[in-house]
Every structure is written in C-alpha cells, then in structure tokens.
N, C-alpha and C positions, 0 to 999 in steps of 0.2 A: 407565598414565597416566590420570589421574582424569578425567572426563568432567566435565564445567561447564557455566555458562550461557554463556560466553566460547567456550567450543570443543565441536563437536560428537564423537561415537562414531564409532568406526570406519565402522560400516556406517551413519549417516545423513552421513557425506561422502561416500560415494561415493553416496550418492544423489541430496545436494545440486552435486558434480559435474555429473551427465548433466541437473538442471534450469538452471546455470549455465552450461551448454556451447554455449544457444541465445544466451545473454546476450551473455555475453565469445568467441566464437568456437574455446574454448577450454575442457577442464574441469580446470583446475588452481588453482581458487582454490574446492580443495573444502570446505575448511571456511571461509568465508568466510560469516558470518553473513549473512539478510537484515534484521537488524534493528540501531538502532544501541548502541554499546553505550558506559557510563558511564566516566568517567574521575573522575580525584578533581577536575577542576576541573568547568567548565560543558562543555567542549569533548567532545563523543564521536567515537567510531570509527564509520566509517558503512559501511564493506567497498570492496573494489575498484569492483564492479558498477554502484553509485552513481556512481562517476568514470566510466563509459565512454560514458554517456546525451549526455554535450557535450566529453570526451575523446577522439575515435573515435582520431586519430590517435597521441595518445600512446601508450593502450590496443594499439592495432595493433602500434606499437613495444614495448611491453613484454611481448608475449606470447610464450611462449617462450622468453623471455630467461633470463638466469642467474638474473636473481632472480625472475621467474618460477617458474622450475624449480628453487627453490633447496630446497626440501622440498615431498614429494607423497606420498600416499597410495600404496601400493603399490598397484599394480594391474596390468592387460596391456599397457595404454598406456605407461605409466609405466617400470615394469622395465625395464631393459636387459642384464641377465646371463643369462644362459646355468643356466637352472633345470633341467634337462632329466637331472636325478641326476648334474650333472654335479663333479665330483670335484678337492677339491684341497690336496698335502700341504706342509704347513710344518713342520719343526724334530720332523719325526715325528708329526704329529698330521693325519688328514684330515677335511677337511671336505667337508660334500656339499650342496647346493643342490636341492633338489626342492620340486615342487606334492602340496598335499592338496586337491584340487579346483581352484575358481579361487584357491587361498589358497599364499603363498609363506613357505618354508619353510628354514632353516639348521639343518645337524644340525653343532655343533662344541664345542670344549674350552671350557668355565665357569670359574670361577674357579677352582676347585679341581683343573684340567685335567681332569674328567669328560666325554665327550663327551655331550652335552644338544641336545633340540630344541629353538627359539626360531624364535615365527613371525614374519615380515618386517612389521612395522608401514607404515613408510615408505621412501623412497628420498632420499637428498642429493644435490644436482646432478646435473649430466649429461654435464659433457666438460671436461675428457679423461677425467674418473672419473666414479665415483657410486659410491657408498657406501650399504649397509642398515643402517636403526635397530632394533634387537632390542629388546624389554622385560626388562629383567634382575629385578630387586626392587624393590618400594618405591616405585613411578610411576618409575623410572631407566627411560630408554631410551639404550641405548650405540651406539656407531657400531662398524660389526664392522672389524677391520683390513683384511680382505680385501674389495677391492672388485674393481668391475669395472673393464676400463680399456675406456672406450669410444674410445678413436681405432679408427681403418680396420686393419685388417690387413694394410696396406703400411705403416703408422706402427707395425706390433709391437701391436696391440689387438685388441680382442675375443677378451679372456682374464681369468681370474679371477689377480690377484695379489696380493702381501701388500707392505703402502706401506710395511714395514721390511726388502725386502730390499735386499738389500747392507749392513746395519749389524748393532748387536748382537742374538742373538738374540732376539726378544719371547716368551716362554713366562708361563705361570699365574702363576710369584716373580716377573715383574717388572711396576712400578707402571706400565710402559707398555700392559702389556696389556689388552683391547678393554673386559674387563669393569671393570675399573677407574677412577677421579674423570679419570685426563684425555683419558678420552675419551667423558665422561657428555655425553650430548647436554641435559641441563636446563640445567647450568653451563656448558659449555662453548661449543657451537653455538647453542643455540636462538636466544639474542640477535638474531643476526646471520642467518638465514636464514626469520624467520617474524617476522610482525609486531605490537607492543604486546605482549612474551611478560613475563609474572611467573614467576620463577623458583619459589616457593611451596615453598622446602624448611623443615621443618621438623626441625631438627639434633635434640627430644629422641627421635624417633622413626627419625632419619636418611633420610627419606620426603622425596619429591617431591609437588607437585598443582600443576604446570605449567600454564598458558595461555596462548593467545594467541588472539589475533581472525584473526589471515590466517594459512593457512597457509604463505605465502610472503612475500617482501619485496612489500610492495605499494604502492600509492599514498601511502597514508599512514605508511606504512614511514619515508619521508625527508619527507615536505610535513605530517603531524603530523596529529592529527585532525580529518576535514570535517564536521562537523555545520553548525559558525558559517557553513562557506562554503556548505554547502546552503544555509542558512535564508535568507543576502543572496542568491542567484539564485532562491528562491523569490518572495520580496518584489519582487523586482527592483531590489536595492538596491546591484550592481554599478556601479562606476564605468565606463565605458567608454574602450577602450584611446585614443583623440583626449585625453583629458578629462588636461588641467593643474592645476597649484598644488594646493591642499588634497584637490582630488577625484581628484589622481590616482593611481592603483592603486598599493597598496603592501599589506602583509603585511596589516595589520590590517583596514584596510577593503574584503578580500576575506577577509576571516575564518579567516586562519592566523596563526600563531604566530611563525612564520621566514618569509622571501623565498630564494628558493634560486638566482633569476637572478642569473646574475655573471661570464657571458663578457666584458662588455662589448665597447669597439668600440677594434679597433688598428687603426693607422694608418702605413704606411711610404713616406715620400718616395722616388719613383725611384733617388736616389744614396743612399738608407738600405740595410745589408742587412738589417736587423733592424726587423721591427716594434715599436710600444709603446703601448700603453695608451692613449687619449684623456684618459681621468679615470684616477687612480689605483685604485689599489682599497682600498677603506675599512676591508675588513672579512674574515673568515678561516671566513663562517659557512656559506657551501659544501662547502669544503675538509675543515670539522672535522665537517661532517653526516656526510660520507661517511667520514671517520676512525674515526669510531664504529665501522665494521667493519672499515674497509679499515690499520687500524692494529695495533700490536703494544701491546695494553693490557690493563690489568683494569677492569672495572666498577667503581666507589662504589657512587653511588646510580641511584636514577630519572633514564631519561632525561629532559631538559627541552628543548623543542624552541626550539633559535635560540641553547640556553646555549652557551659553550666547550665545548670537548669537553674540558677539565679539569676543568669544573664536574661529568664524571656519570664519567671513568675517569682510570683511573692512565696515564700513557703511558710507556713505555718509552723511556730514554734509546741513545746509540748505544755503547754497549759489548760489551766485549766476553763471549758467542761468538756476542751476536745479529746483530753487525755488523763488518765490516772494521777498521781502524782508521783505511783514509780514510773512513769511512762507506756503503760498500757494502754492500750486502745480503749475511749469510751463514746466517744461521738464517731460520725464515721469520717474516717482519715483517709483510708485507699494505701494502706500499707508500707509505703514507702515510711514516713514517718516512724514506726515502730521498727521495721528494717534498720533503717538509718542507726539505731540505739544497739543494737545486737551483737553480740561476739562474730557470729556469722559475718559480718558487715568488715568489723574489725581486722577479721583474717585474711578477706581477701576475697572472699565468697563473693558473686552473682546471680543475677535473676536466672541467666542464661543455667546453672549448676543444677538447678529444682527442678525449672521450667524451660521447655521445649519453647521456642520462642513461637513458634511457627506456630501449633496447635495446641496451645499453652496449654496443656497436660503435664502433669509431672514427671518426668524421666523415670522413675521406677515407681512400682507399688510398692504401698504400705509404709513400713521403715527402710524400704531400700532407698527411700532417697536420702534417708539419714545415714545409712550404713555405709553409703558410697564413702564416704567420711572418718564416720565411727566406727570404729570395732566393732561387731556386731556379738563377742564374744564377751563385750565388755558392757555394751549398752542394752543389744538386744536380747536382754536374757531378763530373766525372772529377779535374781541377784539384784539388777538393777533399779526395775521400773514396779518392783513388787506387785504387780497383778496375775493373774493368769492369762497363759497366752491366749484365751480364745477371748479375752475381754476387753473392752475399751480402753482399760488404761495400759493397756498393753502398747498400742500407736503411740511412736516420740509425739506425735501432732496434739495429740489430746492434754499431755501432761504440760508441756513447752510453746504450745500454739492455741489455747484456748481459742473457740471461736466465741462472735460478740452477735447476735442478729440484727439485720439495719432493712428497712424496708417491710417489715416486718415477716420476710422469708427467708431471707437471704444471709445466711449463715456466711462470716466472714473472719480466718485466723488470724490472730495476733505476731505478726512479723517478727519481735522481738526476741521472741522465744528464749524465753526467762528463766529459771527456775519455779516452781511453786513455793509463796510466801505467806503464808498465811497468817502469821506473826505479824507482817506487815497490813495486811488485813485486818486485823485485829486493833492496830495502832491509826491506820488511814479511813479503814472501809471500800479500799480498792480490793476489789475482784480475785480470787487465786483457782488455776486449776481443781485446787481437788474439790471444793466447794460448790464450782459452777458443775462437774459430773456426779458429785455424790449431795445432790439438792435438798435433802430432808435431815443432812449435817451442818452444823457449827462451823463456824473458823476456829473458836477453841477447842474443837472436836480432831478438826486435821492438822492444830499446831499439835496437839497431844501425839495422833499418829507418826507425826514424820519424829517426831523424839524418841517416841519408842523404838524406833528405825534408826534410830544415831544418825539423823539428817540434822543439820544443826543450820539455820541461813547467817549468812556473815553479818555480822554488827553494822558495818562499814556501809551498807546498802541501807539495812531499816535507818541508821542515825542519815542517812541523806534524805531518802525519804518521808521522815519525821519530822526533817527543817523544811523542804516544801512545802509541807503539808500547813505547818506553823507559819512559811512566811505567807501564804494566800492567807492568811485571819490576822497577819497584821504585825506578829509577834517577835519580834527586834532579835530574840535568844537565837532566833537562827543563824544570823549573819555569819558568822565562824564560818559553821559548818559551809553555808552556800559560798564561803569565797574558799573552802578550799576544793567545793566540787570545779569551780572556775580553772581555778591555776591547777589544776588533774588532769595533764593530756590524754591519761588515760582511760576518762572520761569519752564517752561520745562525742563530737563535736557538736550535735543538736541538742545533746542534754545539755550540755555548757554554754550555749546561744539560749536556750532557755532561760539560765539559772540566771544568767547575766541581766535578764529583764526581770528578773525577781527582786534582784538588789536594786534596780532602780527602781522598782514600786517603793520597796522599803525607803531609800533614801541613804544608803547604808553611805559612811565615811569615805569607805574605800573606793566607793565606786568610778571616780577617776582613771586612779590606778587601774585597777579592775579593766575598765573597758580600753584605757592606751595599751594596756598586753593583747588584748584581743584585735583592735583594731592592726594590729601587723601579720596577725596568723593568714595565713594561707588559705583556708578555706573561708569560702565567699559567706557560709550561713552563722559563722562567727563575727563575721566582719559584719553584717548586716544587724545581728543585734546587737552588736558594740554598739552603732551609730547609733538606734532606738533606743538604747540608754542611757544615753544621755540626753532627752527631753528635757530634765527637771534641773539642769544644770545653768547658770547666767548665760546669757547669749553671746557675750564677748569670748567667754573661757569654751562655751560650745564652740563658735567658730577658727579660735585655736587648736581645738584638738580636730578639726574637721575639714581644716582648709588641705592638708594633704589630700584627700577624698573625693574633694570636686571632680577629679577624673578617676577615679577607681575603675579598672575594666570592666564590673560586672555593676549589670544594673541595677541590680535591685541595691545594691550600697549606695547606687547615687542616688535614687527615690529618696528611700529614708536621711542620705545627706540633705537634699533638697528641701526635703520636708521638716527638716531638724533644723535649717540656718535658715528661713522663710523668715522666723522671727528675731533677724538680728538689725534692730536698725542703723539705715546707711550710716548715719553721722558719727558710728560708733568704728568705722571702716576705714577704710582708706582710697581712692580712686580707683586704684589696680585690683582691692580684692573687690569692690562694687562688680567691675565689669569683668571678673572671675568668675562673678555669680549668674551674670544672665543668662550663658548657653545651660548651664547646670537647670535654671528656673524653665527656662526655656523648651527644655528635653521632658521635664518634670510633666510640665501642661500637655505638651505632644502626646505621651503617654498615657493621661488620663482622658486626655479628648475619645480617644478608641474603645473606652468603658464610660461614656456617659450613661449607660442603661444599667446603671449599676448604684443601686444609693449607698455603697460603701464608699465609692469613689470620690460623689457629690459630697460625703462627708467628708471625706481630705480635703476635697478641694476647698472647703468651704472654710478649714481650719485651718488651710495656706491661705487663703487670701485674708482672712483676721488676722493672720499673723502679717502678713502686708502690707497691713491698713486698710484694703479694700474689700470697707462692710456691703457695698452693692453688689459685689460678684460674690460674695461669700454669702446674704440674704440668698440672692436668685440660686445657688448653689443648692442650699439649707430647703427653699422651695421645692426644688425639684427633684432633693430627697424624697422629699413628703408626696410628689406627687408617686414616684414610682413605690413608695413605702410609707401608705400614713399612718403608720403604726412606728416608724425609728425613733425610737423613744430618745437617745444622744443626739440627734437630728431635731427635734422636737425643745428638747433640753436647750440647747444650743439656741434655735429661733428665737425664742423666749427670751436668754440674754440678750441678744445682740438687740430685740424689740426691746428690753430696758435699759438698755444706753441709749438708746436713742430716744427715751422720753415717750416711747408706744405701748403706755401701761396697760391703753385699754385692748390693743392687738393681743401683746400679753397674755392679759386673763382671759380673752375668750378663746386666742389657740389651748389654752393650760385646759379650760372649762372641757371644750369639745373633743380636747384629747384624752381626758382622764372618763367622760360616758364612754370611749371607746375602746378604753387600756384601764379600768379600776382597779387590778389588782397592780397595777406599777409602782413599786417605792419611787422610783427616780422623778417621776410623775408629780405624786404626794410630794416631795420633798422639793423638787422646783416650784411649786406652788406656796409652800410653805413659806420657801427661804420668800417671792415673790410675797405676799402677802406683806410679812413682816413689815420687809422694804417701805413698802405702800403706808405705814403706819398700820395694819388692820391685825393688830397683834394677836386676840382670842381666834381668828379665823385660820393664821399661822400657825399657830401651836396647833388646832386642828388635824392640820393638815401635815405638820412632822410629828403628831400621834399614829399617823393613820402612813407614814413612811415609815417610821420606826417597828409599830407590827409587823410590817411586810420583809422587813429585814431579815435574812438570815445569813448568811457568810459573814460581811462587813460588817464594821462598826459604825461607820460616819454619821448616817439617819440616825442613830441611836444616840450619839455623842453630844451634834447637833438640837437636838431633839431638849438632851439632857441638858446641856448651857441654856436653851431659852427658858425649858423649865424655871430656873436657879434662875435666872435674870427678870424672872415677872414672879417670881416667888414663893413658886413650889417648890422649896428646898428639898426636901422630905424625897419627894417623888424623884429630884434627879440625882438626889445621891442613888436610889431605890438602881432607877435603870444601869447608871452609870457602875455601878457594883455587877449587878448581871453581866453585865459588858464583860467588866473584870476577869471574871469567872467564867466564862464559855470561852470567851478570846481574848488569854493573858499575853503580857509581855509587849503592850502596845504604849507607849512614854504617855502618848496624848491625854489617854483613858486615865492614866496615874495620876498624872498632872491635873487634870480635871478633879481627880476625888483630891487629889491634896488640897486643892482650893477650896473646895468645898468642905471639906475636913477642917481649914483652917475659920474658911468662918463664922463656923458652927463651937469653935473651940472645942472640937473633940481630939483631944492628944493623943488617945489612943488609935484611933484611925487612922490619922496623921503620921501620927511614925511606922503606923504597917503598912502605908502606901509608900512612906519615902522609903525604907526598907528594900519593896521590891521592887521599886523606880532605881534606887543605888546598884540593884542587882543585875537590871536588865541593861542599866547603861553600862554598867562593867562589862559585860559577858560579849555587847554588839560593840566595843571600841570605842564609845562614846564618852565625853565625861562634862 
C-alpha cells in the first residue's frame, strides 16, 4: 500500500498511536493525521483528535466501538488470534499464524495454491470476528478467509476458522478465494471501515495507491469534514443552543454539510399503545448516511455529504437470492435494506432512536428499546408475546428481528421487523420466527400454534407474496397482483422499485404505464427502477419515456438512463437529442472508469459499448472481466457471442471448452455451448450439451424449454413433450411453455392435450391482461 501525504507508513502509525493514546484515551486512530487535510471543495478533514477538545463525551462513546475498531494497525493491543505457530487446515492446505519478533505473520496458499509468507498489515473488527489484511500485489491488501472468532469459549470462540465452512469448497480456482477482487480490501471494504478513503486504482497497471485520512470510521466519517466548523468555534461564531429564528443552529451555520439529528420527539396518549412523531419527519438524510455502509450497494461516485444515498451508489433491490420473497433478509444485505421495508421506517423512526450513534449500543436494554415506543403494558406482557418472561421468546427482537448468520459467526437481525408468517412459509419456504427458535418444529406446526392463539396473518401480504414468489418461475397469473403492489403508496417504496423489475422480467402489458407513474415519484430508488424497466421495451419508445431523465438530479437514475438509451441508434434521433446524449454517455464512462477493478462494472461496460456498436471496447471490456473473474459466467456467455458474430467459431469453442473444465456444473455454460454447437451445424453434440443444461436447471425454464424445441425438431417427439409437461407442472402459468405443448399437441393429433393446454393458455392470458 503506497504511503502518501493522506496516510502515514506502517511504523509512523504506530508511533503516531502511543502520542495519540494521551489524547483520545485510546491508540486506535493511529494513522490519524495531526494536520488537516484538502478536499476538492473548501471543507478539510481535521482528524478525530480535533473533535475530542469539546466532544469529551461523544469521544468517550466512540471509543472502542465498532467503528472504532473497524481497522487498526496490527499490533499486541490490537491482534486477537492466537499467533503462537498455531495451526490450521482447510480443504487440505495448512496454514500457520506465527511472530517474527514484535511482527505478525501468515504462512498460507496464494493464488496459485503455493504456500507463501504474508506479513499481517492490519486487523478488521473485533467481535464476534476479526479478520487480517495481508499485502498481496500492486498496493492489494486482501482480507484472509480465515479469521479469528472472537466470542468466549462457552459461545464456541477462540479459534482460528474459515467463514466458508459449511458451503462450497473455497480453494486457489475459485473467484471466491481470499486472494482474489472480492475480497480485495481497496474495493471492497475500505470504504466502509476507514474514513475519506480514495480508492486510487489505476486499471492500466491494475495497481492500487489507496488513502484515507482516519484509519477507522471517525467523526467525520458520517458528520463530513470539520475544518468550517473549527474556524466558527474558533471565531466564536457558533450560534448557541437558546438562540431562535435565523440564528438558530442548523447545519450550515455550524459549518457542516449535513445535520444528522433526527430522533425527534414522540408522543403517546395514555389510551395510545403506539407512540408517533410530534412533527413528521421531512427527510431520509440520516438513514441514507448510515446506508452508505449499512446497505447492500455499489459505489458511483464521490461521496457527497447530505446527498441521497442514490446520488453516490447503486442500491440493491429486494430480489431474489439476496432477499426472501417477503422481503427478509437471506444473503447478507447490511440492514438497511430490510429497514427500508418496515412500519418503523414508515413512521418516522431512525437509526439514531435504537442506536446510540457514537457507541452504537442500543439506548436501552432488552425490550426497552421497544417500549420507548410501545406500551409496555400492551406488548410487554405475556398476553401478548405468549412466552414466559424468563424465555427467549419473551425479547420483541427474537419474535420480529429474527437473526440470519453470515460469516459463519456472526449473528445478524432482520431490520424489517415483521410479524411471524409461517403460513407464508409454508406457501414460499421463506424463513419465520418461530421455526428458526423452536428448530425441531414444522411450519405447519407453528401455523397451527398462532391459530390456536387467534393470531390470524392478513391475506393481503401472503396473496403478494405468492405472486412474487410465482413471478420469479415465470408465471403470468401474477401480474394483477404485482401491479397493484406497484400503484400501493402504501407499500414500501423499495418493495415497489422491486416489484416493478418483476413486471419487466415478466413483460407484463402494463408495464409502460406502470413505470411513467413511477418515473415521476419523488423518491430516487423508484425512479431508478422505473428507468431499469424498461430494458425490453423498443428503443425509440424507450427514449421517449427517458428523454426527461437525461438530467435527473440523482445519479444513479442517470446510470441506469445512460445505460438504457446506449442502445438507441443515432439515425432514429434527431441532432439535438444525439448531442443530449453525450454529457449523459459521457458522466456514465467517468463513473465506471473509478471501478475498473470491478468485473461487474467491465460487464456494463461491455453491454454499453454493444449497445454502441463498439465490439472492440466491449471484447477488451468482456476480457478484462475475465481476467479479474475467470469464472463470470455472463461475461463468459457474452465473449462467446460477440466471438460468433464475428465469425471466431474456433475462439468460441475453446473459450466454452476451457470454461466449462473449470465451471461443469454451469447451466448457462452447458447451454451457450449447446445453442453454439447447433449453430455450427454439430447438432447430436448440441442436444448434448442442452441435456446437460437442462439437468442443472432449477428455478427457470428456458434450458428446459430450449432444450425441449430441439428435442421436437430432430425428433424426439416423445421426450419433449415428456420435459416440456414437467416444466408445466413445477412452473405453471408461463404462455411459452403452453404454446410449445400446443404445438406439440397439435402435431401429434392429440386433441385432448390440445384443449387442456389451450384451456390453461385461455386462462392465464385472461387473468395477466393479455389476450
């Protein structure tokens, strides 16, 4: 990692440590400059240190804390593993942990599975894990799989483990492994755990020169840079907290950027059981500060302190396998996400109302954080929560915040805080409270119980859920339902930026409609998937609904604009809206340029510039996926076409060949091969090869469908009616699938088959508005 004017060397943090340790009471803000430092505006970074002279007590809360301790210099203090040569083996490979004086040390498998030394730079958090950052090549510092787990050794801790056991193996070929892009601490972490970091990769060289001012999340971490607000307590040009109307304290005339207070004040009448808000709450800039990290997103650009948090990342919708299909957490999201869906969210509630921002600790124990709120006479009683009080299901947290484990320690609640559904469970196979604490029961076990309890769950939820659930397998009957989760204000607004990418998968009629309502709402993560849903739509009629767009104030709406009219060719345009386009194309590239280390990114970019016409930036694009990720199987997919338009059969087959020895169990794989085959004339080796796509299938139909046409078309009639009925049957309500057996139906002359395909073909296009 490069040494800068922004961040200091190894060995003068830990020197700057032990002079800061009289300061802050602490030496964890070892690289914590004492001088302040430049930003592109007027505002600079002035270090933690500066905040604690008239913060004692925030300071005192933050120390220690997770973001505190969210990165730190290795050291005695610091470490928490077990260095003592102590030993440990994974998937055949050991590794060993030892000191070369006061210096920590990893001896394990590189990328190339060679066993190699790599000295411990730093430490990442501290409970229930912590994890070392190694120096791999190139300024890369990678985070090693095997951490420690720091819980107590009555909780199973204080051990070296690897946070992929129980899944598939992680070894040297797979893109999961420690030394590889995702789990490069530049890209990946840094953001989020150290504060004002520039990522500084430079893709011709594929090299990092990383920086950042704190080594931890610091004051200015979320409150933005204090210089301005130094200079107004130096002057004494603070307003004072008495002081009303124009003089009184707001963001700017305390010299930040953003205002981060936003508990406000609730208020609940004796016969209320539910507290509410005195003033509403105006604005979403707390919430979305903390989103920054605590969400499931990608970076744009520069953060902007006080903008949307759509304005500087991408956010992840609730789909599926990051999320349940009622919106529960199942991959790991970082909270915000499930927040975002919640009643809590709805009211008015923030992060600041739970959580102490300082020493993010909860403001009260047990159910008093709930009580603050709730009637405690109403929730917190037996009456309510039917357990005994001295039991688990006693805590609102258990019943309403299930937790999901990620990392394979790390226990983390569901933001949503739901009801238990078990019904829904039963219908979806998503997750419910009482199931995940009473482990050795049913879900028909605990729909029984909450019946018996006259708990009844609303219709109105499973029948939404049910259509999600249905439109991920393809099934048209949804549509109703999803368009009137859409047009539901009362809906979430990320559930309805969801749903809205559901109907574009489908292809639903409405979808038009559908997304010009959305494209005018207010909130930026509606607006954003409005523009992504309309992919599948003509490029003319896309650029009509999108030409307002080109300047939307939030960016992540211009991405997705940019990347949605990529494909509108000029001659279909007009002169004015061509050069409409360019600053739009223009900002689009800028943006991507600053994640070239990123083969998400290299995949957009590669499907902008095919949509452009420019297959050489889009090849070298598709390339340089593969080299950061040779395993991106869309990426790979993708190479593939673009080598069969251009007549490079034989590039082609040997990328398909060399890809599928190193990815066999891939449908997508099998099945680019396949369709490739055919093409080629090599028809028994295609069918092979969409045999061996269509086994591997499970959610989708397409392999299968595919698979089933070539069948019928070289003359296995038998067998693709066979598959094509399967299809049927696991994943009804899909036209295609219908259509295919009517044909098949018809030229078999089997009438009866034939009219109980058309039947339910009549039935599902009635019910989806089709006809």
């Amino acid at each position: 990692m490069a040494s800068t004017g922004r961040q200091r060397t190894r060995g003068a943090a830990k020197q700057a440590a032990l002079v800061l340790k009289g300061v802050l009471g602490c030496s964890l803000v070892a690289l914590a400059s004492l001088s302040p430092f430049a930003l592109a505006g007027d505002a600079k970074f002035v270090g933690n240190q500066t905040c604690t002279s008239c913060h004692e007590s925030q300071a005192n809360d933050w120390t220690n804390s997770h973001h505190d301790l969210a990165m730190q210099v290795a050291s005695n203090q610091a470490v928490l593993g077990n260095f003592d040569d102590a030993k440990f083996v994974y998937e055949g490979v050991t590794t060993t942990f030892f000191k070369k004086g006061s210096d920590f040390w990893v001896n394990t498998d590189n990328e190339n599975g060679e066993l190699q030394d790599y000295p411990v730079e730093y430490v990442f958090g501290v409970y229930p894990l912590q994890q070392l950052l190694l120096p791999t090549k190139n300024g890369s510092l990678n985070a090693l799989s095997i951490a420690w787990d720091s819980r107590s050794k009555l909780e199973g801790g204080q051990r070296w483990y690897h946070i992929y056991e129980g899944q598939d193996a992680v070894t040297a070929e797979s893109p999961l492994h420690w030394t590889g892009i995702y789990h490069n601490w530049n890209s990946r972490c840094a953001e989020c755990h150290s504060t004002n970091v520039v990522k500084g990769y430079d893709a011709t060289t594929r090299s990092y020169q990383t920086t950042f001012d704190q080594i931890d999340v610091g004051c200015e971490s979320c409150h933005g840079p204090g210089s301005d607000h130094v200079s107004l307590v130096e002057a004494a040009k603070i307003p004072a907290p008495s002081q009303t109307g124009s003089e009184r304290r707001s963001a700017s005339n305390m010299g930040f950027e953003l205002a981060l207070a936003a508990r406000g004040h609730w208020l609940r009448a004796p016969d209320e059981n539910i507290a509410h808000r005195s003033t509403p709450l105006n604005n979403t800039t707390q919430v979305d500060n903390c989103g920054r990290c605590h969400a499931r997103r990608a970076t744009l650009g520069d953060y902007h302190y006080g903008q949307s948090l759509l304005d500087t990342h991408r956010l992840s919708v609730l789909e599926s396998p990051l999320y349940w299909h009622d919106g529960q957490i199942r991959d790991e999201v970082y909270v915000y996400g499930s927040f975002m869906q919640s009643k809590m969210a709805q009211a008015g509630v923030v992060c600041s109302n739970c959580h102490n921002p300082h020493s993010n600790a909860l403001v009260a124990e047990g159910n008093g954080v709930c009580t603050q709120c709730h009637k405690p006479e109403t929730y917190d009683a037996v009456s309510h929560h039917r357990h005994p009080i001295s039991s688990g299901g006693s805590a609102c947290v258990n019943c309403h915040m299930p937790s999901q484990v990620y990392m394979g320690v790390d226990a983390r609640r569901d933001h949503s805080m739901r009801i238990p559904r078990p019904d829904i469970s039963l219908s979806t196979g998503s997750p419910n409270a009482c199931t995940q604490c009473h482990s050795d029961k049913s879900n028909a076990w605990a729909y029984d119980a909450l019946q018996s309890w006259g708990v009844e769950g609303d219709l109105k939820t499973l029948k939404h859920v049910k259509a999600r659930f249905a439109a991920d397998r393809g099934d048209m009957r949804a549509l109703p339902t999803l368009e009137a989760i859409v047009t539901d204000d009362t809906q979430s607004a990320l559930m309805r930026a969801s749903v809205i990418e559901q109907l574009s998968n489908l292809g639903a009629p409405a979808l038009p409609n559908m997304s010009a309502m959305l494209l005018r709402a207010d909130n930026p993560i509606l607006r954003t998937s409005a523009v992504r849903s309309l992919r599948g739509l003509p490029p003319a009629q896309r650029f009509l609904m999108l030409r307002p767009f080109i300047n939307d104030p939030v960016l992540s709406v211009r991405m997705e604009v940019a990347q949605n009219l990529a494909g509108v060719p000029d001659q279909e345009l007009r002169p004015q809206d061509i050069d409409s386009l360019r600053p739009l194309f223009d900002e689009y590239l800028a943006v991507q340029r600053d994640h070239l280390d990123m083969p998400s990114v290299q995949l957009q970019l590669a499907n902008f510039w095919l949509d452009r016409g420019n297959t050489k930036s889009a090849e070298n694009a598709l390339r340089e996926a593969l080299v950061l990720n040779d395993q991106l199987e869309p990426a790979i997919v993708n190479l593939v076409d673009l080598l069969r338009r251009d007549g490079r059969n034989e590039e082609a087959s040997l990328l398909l060949d060399e890809s599928l020895r190193r990815i066999p169990e891939s449908g997508s794989l099998w099945f680019s091969q396949g369709l490739h085959f055919i093409r080629l004339g090599e028809t028994a080796k295609g069918l092979a090869s969409l045999k061996e796509a269509a086994s591997l299938e499970e959610e989708g139909s397409r392999h299968r469908y595919v698979y089933a046409i070539a069948l019928n078309d070289t003359g296995d009639k038998a067998t693709a009616m066979k598959t094509l009925e399967a299809v049927n049957t696991r994943h009804p309500g899909q036209p295609d699938i219908l259509n295919g057996l009517l044909a098949f139906s018809r030229d078999a002359g089997d009438r009866t088959r034939y009219e109980r395909y058309r039947a339910q073909l009549m039935t599902i296009m009635q019910a989806s508005g089709r006809r």
